[in-house]
DOGU-580284 format. One record per atom (N, C-alpha, C, O): x, y, z. Coordinates in steps of 0.001 Angstrom, whole numbers, padded with zeros to 6 digits, always signed. Layout:
N
XYZ ...
# end
This chain:
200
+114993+109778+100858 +116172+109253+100191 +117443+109567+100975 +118464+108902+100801 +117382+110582+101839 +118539+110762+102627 +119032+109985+103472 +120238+109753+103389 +118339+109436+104397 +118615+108291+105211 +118785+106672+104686 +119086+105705+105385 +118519+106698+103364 +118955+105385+102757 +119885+105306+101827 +120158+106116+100941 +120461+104061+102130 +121680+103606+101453 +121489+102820+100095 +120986+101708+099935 +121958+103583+099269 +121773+102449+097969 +123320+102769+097139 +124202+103627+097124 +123102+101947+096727 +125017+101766+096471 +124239+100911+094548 +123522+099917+094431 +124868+101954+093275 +124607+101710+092305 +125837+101019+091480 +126928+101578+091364 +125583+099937+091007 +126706+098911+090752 +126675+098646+088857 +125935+097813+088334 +127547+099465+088144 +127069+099205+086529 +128405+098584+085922 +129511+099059+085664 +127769+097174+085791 +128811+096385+084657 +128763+096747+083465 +127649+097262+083562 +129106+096957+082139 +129426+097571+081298 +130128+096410+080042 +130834+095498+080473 +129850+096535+078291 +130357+096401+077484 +131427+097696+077176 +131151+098867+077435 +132602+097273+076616 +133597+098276+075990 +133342+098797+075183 +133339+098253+074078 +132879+100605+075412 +132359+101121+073555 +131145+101371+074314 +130841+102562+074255 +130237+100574+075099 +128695+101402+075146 +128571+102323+075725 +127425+102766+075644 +129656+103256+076712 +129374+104153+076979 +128553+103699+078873 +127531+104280+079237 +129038+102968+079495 +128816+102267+080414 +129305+103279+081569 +128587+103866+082378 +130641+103334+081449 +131405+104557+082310 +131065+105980+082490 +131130+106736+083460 +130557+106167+080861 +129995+107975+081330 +128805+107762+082062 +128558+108400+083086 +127874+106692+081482 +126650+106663+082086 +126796+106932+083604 +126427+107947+084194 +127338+105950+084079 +127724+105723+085276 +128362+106815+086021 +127908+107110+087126 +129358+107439+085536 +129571+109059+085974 +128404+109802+085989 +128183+110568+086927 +127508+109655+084924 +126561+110828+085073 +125106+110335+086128 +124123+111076+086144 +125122+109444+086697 +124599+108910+087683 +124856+109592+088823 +124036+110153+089550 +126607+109486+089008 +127037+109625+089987 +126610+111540+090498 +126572+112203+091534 +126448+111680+089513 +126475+113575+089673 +124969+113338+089662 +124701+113913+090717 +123897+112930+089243 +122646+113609+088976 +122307+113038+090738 +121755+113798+091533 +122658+111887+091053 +122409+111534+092627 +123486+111924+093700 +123358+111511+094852 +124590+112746+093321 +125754+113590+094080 +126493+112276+094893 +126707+112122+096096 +126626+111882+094369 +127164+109939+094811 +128490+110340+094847 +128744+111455+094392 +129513+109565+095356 +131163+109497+095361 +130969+108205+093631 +130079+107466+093209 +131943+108475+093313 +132284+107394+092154 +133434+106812+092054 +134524+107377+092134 +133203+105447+091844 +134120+104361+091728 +134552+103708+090742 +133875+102827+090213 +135908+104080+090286 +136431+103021+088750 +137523+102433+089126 +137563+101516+089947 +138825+103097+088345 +139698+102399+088305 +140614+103593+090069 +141492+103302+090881 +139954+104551+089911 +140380+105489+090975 +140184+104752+092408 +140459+105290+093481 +139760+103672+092289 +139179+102734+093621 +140743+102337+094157 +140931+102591+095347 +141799+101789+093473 +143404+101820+093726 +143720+103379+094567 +143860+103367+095790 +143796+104453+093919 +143886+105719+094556 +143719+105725+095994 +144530+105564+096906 +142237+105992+095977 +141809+106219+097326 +141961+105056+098152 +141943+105247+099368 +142138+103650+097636 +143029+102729+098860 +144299+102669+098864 +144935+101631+099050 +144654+103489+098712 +145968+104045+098699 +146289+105041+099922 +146993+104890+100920 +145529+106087+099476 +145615+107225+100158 +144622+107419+101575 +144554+108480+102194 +143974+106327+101893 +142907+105996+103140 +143893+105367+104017 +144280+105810+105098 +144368+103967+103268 +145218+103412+103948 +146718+103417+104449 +147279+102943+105437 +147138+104163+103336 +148549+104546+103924 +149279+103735+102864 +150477+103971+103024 +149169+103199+102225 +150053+101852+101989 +150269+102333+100185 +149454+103050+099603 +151363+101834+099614 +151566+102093+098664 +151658+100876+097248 +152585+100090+097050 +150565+101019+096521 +149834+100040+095932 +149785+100689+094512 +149330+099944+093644 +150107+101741+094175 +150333+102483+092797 +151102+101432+091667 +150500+101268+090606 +151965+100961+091795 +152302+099901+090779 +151331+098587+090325 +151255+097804+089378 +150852+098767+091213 +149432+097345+091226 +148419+097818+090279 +147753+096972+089682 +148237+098965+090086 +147610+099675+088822 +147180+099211+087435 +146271+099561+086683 +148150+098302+087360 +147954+097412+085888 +147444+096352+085738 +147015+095864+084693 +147458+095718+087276 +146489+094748+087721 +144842+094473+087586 +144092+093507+087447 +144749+096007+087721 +143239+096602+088142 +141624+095886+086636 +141327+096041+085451 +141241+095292+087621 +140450+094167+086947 +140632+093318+086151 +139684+092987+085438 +142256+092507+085963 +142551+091666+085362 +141998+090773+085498 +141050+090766+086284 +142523+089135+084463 +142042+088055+084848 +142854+087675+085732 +143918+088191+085387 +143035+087071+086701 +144138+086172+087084 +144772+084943+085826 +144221+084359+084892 +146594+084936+086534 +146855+083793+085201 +146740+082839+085849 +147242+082789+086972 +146057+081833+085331 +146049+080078+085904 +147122+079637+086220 +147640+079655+087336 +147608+079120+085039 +148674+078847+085054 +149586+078979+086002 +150057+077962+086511 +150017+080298+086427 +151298+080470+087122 +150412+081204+088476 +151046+082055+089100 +149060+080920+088917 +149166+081318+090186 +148696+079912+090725 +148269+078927+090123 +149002+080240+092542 +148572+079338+093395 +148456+080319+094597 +149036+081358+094910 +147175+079334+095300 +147156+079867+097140 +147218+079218+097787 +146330+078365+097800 +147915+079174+098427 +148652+078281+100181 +148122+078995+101331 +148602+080044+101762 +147144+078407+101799 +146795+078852+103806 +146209+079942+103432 +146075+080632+104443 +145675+080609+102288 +144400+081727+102041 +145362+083037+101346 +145023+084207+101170 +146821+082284+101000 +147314+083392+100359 +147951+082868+099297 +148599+081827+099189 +147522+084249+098040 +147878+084137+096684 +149245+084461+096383 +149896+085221+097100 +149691+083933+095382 +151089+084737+095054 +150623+085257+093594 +151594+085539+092892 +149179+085482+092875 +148931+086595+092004 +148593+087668+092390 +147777+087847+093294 +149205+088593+091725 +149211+090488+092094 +147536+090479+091295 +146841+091346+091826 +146871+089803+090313 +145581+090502+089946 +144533+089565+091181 +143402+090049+091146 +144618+088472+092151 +144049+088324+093179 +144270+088777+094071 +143254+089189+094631 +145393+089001+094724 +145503+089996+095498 +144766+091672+095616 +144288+092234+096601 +144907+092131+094244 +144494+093623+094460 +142627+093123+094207 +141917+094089+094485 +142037+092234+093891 +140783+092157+093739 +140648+091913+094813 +139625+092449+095236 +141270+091233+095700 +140598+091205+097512 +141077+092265+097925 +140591+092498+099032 +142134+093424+097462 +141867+094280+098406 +140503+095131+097802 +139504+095094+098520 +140435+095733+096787 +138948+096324+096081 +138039+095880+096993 +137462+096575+097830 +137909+094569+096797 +136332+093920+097546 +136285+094300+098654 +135428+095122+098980 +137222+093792+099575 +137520+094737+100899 +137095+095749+101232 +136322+095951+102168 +137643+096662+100355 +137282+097877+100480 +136070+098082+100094 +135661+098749+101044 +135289+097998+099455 +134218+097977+099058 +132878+097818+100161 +131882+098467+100479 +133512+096575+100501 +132522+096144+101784 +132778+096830+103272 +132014+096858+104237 +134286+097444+103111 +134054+098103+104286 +133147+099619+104226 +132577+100202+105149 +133270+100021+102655 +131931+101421+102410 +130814+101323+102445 +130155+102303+102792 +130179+100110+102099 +128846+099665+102354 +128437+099525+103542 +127289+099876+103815 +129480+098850+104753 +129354+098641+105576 +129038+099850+106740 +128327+099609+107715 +129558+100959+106542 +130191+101868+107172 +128559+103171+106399 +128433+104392+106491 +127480+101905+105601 +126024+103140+105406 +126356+104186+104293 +125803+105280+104183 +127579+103570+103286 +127877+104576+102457 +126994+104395+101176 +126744+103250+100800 +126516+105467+100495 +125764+105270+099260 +126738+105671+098317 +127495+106583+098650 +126880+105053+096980 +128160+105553+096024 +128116+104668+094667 +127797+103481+094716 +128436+105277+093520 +128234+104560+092187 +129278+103943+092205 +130257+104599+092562 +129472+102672+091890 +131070+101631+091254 +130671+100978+089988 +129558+100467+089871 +131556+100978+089024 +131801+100580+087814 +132627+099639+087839 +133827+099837+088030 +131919+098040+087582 +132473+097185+087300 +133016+096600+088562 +132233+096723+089504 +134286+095920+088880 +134726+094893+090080 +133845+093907+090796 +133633+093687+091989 +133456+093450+089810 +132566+092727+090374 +131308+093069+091611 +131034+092122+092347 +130735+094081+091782 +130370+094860+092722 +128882+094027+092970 +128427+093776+094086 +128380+093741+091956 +127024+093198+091943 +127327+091514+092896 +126299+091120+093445 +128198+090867+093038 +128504+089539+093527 +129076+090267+095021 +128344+089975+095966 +130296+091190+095397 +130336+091331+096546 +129624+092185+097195 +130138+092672+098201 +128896+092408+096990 +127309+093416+097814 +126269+093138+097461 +125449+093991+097123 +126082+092110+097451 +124899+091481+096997 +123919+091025+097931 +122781+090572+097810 +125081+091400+099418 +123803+090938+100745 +123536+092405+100977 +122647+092390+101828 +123826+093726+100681 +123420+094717+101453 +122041+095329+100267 +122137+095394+099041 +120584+095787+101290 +119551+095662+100635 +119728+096971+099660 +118795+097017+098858 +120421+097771+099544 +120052+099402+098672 +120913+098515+097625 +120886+099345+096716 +121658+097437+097083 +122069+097265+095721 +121389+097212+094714 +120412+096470+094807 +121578+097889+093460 +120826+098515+092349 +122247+098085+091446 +123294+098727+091522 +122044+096811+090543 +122690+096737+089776 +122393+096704+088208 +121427+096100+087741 +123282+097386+087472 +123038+097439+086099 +123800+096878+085140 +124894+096570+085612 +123686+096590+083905 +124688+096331+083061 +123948+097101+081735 +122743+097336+081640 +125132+097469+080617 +124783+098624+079652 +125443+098098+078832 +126651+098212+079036 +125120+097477+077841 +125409+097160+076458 +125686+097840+074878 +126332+098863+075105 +125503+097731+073564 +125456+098281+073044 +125064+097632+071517 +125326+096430+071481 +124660+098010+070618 +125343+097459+069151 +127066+097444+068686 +127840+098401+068668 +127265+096358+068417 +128240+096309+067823 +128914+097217+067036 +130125+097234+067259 +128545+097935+066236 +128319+099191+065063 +128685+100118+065851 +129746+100707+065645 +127844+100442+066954 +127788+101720+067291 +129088+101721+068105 +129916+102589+067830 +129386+100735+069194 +130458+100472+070120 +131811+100980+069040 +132010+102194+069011 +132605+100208+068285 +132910+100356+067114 +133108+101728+066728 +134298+102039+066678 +132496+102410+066512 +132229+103581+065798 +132787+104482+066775 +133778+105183+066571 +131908+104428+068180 +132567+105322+069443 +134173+105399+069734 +134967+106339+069779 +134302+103876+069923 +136083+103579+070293 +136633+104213+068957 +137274+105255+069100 +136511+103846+067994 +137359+104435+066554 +137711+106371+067053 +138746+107037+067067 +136084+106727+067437 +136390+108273+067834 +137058+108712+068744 +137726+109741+068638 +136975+107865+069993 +137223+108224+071093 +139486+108264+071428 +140388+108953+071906 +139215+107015+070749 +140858+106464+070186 +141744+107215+069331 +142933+107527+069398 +140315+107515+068071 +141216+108025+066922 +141686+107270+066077 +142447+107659+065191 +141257+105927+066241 +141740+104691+065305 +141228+104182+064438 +140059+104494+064665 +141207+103434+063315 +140837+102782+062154 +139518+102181+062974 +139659+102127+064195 +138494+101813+062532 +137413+100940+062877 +138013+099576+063140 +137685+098866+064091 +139184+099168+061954 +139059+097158+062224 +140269+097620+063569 +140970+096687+063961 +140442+098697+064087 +141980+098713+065103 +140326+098688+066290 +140341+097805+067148 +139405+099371+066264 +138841+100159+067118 +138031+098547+067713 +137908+098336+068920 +137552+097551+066667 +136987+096227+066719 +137448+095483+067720 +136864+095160+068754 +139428+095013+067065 +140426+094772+067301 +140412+094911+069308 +140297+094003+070132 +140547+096127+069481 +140619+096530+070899 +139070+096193+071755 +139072+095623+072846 +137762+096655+071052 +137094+096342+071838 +136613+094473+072236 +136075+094341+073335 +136798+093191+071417 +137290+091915+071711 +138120+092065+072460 +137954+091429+073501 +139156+092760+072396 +140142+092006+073615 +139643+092595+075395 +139632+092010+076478 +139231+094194+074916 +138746+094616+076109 +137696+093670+076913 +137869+093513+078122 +136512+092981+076192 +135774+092635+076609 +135649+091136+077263 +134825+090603+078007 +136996+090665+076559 +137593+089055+076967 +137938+089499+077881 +137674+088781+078845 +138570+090622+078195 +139518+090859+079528 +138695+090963+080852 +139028+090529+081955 +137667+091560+080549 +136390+092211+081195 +135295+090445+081544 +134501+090466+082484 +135395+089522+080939 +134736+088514+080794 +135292+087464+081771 +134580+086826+082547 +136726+087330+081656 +137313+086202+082136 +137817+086789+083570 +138229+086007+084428 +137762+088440+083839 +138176+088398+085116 +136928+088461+085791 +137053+088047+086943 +135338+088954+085413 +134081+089015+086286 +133817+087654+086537 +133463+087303+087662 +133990+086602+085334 +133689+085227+085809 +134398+084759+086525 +133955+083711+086995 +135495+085079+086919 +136548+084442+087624 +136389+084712+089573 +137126+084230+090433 +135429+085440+089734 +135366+085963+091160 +133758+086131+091587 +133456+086540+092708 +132560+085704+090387 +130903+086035+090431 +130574+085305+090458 +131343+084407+090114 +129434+084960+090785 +128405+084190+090562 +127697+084205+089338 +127183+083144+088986 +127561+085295+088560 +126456+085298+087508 +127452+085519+086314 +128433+086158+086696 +127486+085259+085284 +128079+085368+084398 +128740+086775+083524 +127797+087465+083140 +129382+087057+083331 +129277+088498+082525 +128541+089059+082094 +129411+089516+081353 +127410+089701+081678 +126411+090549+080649 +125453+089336+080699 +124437+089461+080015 +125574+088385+081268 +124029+087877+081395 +122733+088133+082223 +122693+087805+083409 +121891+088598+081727 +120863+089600+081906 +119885+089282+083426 +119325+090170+084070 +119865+087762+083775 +118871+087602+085075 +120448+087861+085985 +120040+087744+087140 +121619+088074+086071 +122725+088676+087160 +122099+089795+087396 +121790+089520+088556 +121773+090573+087274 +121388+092097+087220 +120027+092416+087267 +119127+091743+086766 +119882+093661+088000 +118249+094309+088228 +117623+094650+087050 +116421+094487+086838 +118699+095285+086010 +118579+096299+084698 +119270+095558+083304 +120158+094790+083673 +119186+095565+082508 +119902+095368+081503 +119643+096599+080136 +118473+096843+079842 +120373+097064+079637 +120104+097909+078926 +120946+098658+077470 +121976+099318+077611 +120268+098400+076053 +121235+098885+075099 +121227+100179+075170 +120142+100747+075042 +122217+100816+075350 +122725+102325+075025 +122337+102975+073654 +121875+104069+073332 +122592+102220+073204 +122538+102403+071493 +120995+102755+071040 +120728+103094+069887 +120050+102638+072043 +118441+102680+071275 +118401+104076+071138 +118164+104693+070100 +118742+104711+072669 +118710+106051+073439 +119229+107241+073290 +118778+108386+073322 +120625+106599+073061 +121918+107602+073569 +122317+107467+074926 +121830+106735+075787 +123123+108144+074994 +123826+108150+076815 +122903+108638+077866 +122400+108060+078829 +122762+110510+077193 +121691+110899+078262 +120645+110358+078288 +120347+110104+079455 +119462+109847+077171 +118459+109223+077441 +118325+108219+078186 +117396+107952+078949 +119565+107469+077893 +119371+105840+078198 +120230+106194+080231 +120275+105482+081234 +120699+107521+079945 +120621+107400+081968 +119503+108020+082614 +119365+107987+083836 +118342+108837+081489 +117213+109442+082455 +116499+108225+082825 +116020+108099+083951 +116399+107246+081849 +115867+105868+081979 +115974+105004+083637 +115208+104508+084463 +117688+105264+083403 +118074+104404+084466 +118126+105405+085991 +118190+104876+087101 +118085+106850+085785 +118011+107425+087091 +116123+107311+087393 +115570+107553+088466 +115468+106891+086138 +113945+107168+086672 +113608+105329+087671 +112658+104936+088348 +114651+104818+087348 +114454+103443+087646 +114700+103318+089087 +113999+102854+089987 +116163+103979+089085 +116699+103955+090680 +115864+104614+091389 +115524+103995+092397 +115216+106017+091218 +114478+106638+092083 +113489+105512+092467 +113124+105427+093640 +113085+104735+091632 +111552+104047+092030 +111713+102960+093101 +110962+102705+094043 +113158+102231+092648 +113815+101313+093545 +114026+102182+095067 +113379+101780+096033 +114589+102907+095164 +115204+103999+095837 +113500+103762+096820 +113323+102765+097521 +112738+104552+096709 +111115+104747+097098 +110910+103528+097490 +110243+103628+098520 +111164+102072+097185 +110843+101119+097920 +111790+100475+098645 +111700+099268+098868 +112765+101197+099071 +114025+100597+100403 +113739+100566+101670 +114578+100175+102482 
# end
């Protein structure tokens, strides 16, 4: 396993618990991890100062009011998604193994052979129930937020993939959180990668 590259890619519902999973991936295989901290460190690699672009970070693009002329955008949420991808492909490129959450990761690394992509779902109920805790908010506030999260999450993966959001043949894995729990439902998915892992 040392000499191979596998780069673990988990799209995620809002509420299932997609992100810890995915953190706790990142530690049980000592991986670098990739979220929204992916701005950061192209920040601080490159020199360049991109910290306000922050709010951008996996938007949809607006129709409406963007356009590209000669291969350049004048939207700040296309722009910072080509730089991500960029970057992305220059870590893969460069033999790096590392967990990323979400950015479309499963569509731009999709030619390098160690990709292991997942997506982690949930019950409705349970999603719900988590955000209310995690927030601190009323359930219909906790509902409320996870729809919009997941429109947000919907219209910017379709907007740059090939495979649709949370539709299940995009992906190696598909998986409810909710049967398991977190830790179960990642011994699941670290017993999966190892096996993938063994045939690279």
């Amino acid at each position: 396993m040392e000499n191979k590259q596998f780069i673990i890619s988990v799209g995620r519902e809002f509420g299932s618990g997609g992100h810890e999973i995915a953190q706790k991936l990142s530690e049980r295989f000592s991986l670098p991890f990739y979220d929204h901290n992916l701005v950061e460190k192209m920040s601080e690699e490159k020199g360049i100062s991109i910290d306000k672009m922050i709010k951008y970070d996996e938007a949809p693009r607006k129709a409406f009011f963007s356009q590209t002329v000669r291969g350049y955008s004048n939207s700040p949420e296309d722009n910072l998604a080509g730089m991500q991808f960029d970057y992305m492909r220059e870590k893969a490129e460069k033999g790096e193994s590392f967990v990323i959450v979400g950015r479309c990761a499963e569509t731009v690394l999709k030619d390098f052979k160690g990709l292991i992509t997942i997506f982690v779902l949930g019950d409705k109920d349970k999603k719900i129930n988590r955000i209310s805790e995690i927030f601190n908010v009323p359930e219909t506030e906790a509902a409320r937020i996870m729809r919009w999260q997941d429109r947000k999450r919907k219209a910017y993966h379709n907007s740059y993939c090939d495979n649709k959001w949370g539709d299940s043949r995009g992906y190696d894995f598909s998986i409810n959180s909710s049967r398991l729990g977190l830790e179960e439902t990642t011994d699941v998915l670290e017993d999966y990668i190892r096996r993938r892992i063994e045939k690279l």
